[in-house]
N, C-alpha and C positions, 0 to 999 in steps of 0.2 A: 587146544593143546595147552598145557600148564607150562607156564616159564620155568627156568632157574631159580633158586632162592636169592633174594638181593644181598645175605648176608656174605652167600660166595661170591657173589662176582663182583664185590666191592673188596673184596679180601683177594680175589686176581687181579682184579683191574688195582689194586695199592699196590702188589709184587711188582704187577707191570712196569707200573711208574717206577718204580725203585732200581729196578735193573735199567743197568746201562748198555746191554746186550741190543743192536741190532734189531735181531727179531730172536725169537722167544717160543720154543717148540711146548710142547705138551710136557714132555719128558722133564724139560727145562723149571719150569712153571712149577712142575709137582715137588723138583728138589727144594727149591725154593720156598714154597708154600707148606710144603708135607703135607701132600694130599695124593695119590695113586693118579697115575695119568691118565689112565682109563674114565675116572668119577671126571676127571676135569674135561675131558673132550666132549664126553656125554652132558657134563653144564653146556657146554659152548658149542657142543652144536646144535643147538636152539638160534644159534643166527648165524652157522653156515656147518650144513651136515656133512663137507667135503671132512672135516676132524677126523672122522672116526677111522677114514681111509685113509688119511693121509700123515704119515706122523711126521713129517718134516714141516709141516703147517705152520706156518707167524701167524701166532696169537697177537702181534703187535697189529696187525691190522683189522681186527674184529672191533678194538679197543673205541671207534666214535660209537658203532652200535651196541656194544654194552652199556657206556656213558649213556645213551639214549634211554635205551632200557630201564635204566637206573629213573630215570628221571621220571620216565613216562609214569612208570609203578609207583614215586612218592608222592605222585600229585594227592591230594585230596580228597576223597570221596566224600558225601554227601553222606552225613548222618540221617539213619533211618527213624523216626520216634517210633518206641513202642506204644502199643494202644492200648488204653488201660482198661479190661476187660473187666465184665461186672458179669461174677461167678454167683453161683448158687450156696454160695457160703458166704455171702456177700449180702445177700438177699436175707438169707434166714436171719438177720438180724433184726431185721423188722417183720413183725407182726402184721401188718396193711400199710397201706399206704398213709393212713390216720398215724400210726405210729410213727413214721418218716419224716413228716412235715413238723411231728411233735418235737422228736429228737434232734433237728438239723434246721427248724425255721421260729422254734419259740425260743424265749426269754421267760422262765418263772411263769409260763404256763400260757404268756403273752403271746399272741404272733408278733413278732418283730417284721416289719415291713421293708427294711433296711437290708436283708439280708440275701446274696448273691451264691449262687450255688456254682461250684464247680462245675466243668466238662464232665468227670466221674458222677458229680451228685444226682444231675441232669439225664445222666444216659440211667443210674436207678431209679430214680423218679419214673423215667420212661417203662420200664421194665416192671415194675410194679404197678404201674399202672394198666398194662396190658395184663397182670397177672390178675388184676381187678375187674376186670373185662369179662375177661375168660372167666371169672368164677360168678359172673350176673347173667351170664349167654346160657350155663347151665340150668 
């Protein structure tokens, strides 16, 4: 089940705080806020469904588990790397693989000994060379 948006219920939970009211109905919340009572019960009741039925409801006491909530969703996630694929438009730039080591491992016509190829360079290297393969198996 997909939560609330954190941008409302930092924008409830800041009304909350601000009001000096006790406890704090739905109806309450929405003057306050300007947002229809209905949309705000339906945010909140993602951490206690009794809202929908109940309009006399204190919103003031949901208030540790939204703070919660908040918290839990800005943690951090873990950045994915994309993988950098070696397309067949990628490939037709070289002619054989004789062409590849020309453009990417010589100096003025020298092989350059010196010289360290990328993860990308590496994975076409690779792929050409099976493409090399495959046209000596014929």
């Amino acid at each position: 089940m997909k939560g609330p948006s954190v941008a409302s219920l930092k924008k409830y939970l800041a009304a909350m705080n601000k009001s000096k009211a006790k406890y704090i109905t739905a109806e309450k919340l929405s003057h306050i806020v300007g947002v229809y009572p209905e949309i705000i019960s339906e945010a909140l009741s993602y951490f206690d469904p009794m809202i929908n039925m109940d309009y006399e409801y204190d919103l003031k006491t949901l208030m540790p588990a939204i703070e919660e909530y908040i918290e839990h969703s800005q943690e951090k996630k873990p950045v994915v790397q994309k993988k950098s694929l070696v397309t067949q438009k990628i490939l037709d730039q070289y002619s054989s693989l004789g062409d590849f080591i020309y453009k990417k491992m010589t100096i003025g016509g020298l092989l350059d000994p010196n010289t360290e190829l990328s993860d990308k360079d590496l994975k076409i290297l690779k792929k050409l060379i099976a493409e090399e393969q495959a046209k000596r198996k014929k």
